[in-house]
Residue frames relative to the residue before (quaternion, step in Angstrom):
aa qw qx qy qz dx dy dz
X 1.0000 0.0000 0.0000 0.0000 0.00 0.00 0.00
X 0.6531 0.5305 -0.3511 0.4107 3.49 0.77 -0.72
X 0.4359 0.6792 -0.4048 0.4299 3.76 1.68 -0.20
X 0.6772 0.5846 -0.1056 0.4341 3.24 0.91 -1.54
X 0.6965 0.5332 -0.2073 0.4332 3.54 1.22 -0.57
X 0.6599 0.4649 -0.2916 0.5132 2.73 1.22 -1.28
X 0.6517 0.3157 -0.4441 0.5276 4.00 0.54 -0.50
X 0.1753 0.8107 -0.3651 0.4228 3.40 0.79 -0.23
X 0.7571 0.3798 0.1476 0.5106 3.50 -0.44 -2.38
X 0.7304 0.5451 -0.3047 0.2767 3.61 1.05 -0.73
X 0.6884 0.4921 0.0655 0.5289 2.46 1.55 -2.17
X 0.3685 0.4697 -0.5911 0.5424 3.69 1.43 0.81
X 0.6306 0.7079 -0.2951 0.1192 2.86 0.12 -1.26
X 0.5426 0.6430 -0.2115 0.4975 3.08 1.80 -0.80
X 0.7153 0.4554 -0.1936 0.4935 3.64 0.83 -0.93
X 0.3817 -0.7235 0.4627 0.3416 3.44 -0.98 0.87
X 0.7433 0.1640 -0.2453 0.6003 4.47 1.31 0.89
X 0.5185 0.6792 -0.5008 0.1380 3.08 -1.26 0.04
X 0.2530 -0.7779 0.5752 0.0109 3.47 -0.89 0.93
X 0.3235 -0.8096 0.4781 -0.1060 3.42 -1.07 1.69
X 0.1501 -0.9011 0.4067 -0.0053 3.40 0.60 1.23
X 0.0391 -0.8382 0.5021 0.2094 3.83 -0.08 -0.07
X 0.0474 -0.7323 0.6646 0.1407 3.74 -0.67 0.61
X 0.5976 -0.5274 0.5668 0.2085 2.91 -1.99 0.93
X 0.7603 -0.4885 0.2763 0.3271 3.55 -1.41 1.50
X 0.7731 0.4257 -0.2358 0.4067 3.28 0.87 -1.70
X 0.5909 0.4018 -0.3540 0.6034 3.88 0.79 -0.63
X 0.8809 0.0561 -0.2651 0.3880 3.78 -0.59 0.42
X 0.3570 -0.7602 0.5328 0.1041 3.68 0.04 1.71
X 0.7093 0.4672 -0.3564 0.3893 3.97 0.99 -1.27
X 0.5902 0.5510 -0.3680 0.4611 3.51 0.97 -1.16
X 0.6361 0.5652 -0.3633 0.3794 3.53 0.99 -1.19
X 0.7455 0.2556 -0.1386 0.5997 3.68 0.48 -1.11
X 0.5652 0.3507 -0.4886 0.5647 3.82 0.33 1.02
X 0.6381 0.4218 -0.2476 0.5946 3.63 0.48 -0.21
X 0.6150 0.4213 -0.2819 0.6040 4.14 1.21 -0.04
X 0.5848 0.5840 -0.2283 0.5147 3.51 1.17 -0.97
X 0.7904 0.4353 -0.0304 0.4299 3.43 0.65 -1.56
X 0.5044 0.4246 -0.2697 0.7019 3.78 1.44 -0.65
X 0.7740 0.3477 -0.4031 0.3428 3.91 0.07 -0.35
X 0.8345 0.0938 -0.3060 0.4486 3.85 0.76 0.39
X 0.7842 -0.5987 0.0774 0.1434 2.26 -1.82 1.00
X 0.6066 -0.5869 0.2298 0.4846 3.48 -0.86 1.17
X 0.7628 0.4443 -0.3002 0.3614 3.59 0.49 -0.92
X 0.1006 0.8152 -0.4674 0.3269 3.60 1.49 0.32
X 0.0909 -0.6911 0.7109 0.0935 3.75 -1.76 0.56
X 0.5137 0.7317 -0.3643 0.2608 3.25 1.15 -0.70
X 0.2377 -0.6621 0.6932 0.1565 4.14 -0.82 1.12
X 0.2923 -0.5490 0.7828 0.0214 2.98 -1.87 1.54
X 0.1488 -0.6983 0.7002 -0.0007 3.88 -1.01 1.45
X 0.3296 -0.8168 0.4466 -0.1571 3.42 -1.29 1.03
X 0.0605 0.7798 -0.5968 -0.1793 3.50 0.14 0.21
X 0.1018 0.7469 -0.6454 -0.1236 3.53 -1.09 -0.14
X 0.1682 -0.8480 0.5010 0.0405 3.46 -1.29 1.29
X 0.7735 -0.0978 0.0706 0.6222 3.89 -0.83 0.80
X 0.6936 -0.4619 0.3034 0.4620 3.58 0.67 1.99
X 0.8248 0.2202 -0.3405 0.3940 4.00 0.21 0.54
X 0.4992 -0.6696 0.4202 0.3549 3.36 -1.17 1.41
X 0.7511 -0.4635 0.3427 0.3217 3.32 -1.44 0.86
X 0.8559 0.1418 -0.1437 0.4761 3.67 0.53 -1.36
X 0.3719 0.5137 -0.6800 0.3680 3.74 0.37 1.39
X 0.7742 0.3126 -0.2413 0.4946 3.57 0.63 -0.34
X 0.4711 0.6626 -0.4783 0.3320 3.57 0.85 0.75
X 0.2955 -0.7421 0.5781 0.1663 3.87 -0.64 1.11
């Protein structure tokens, strides 16, 4: 994760505001399993990952 920050820290940099907050793994489950999603392929990859997300929770944590 700290990979992700640093470009992160970069790519503000570009904008003339903005503020870059980091949460810890355990307090944000989506970042957590987007950031698992996103570390598993490969850097040189094109491929788009689509998403649904509902009232702030991903679809299959609450699937039975």
């Amino acid at each position: 994760m700290i990979q992700y920050l640093a470009v992160a820290q970069q790519l503000i940099k570009k904008f003339k505001s903005g503020k870059l907050t980091q949460i810890p793994r355990e307090q944000n489950s989506q970042a957590d399993a987007l950031a698992d999603l996103g570390s598993a392929l490969e850097t040189n990859s094109k491929m788009s990952i689509l998403f649904s997300c509902f009232n702030g929770q991903l679809p299959w944590r609450n699937a039975r």
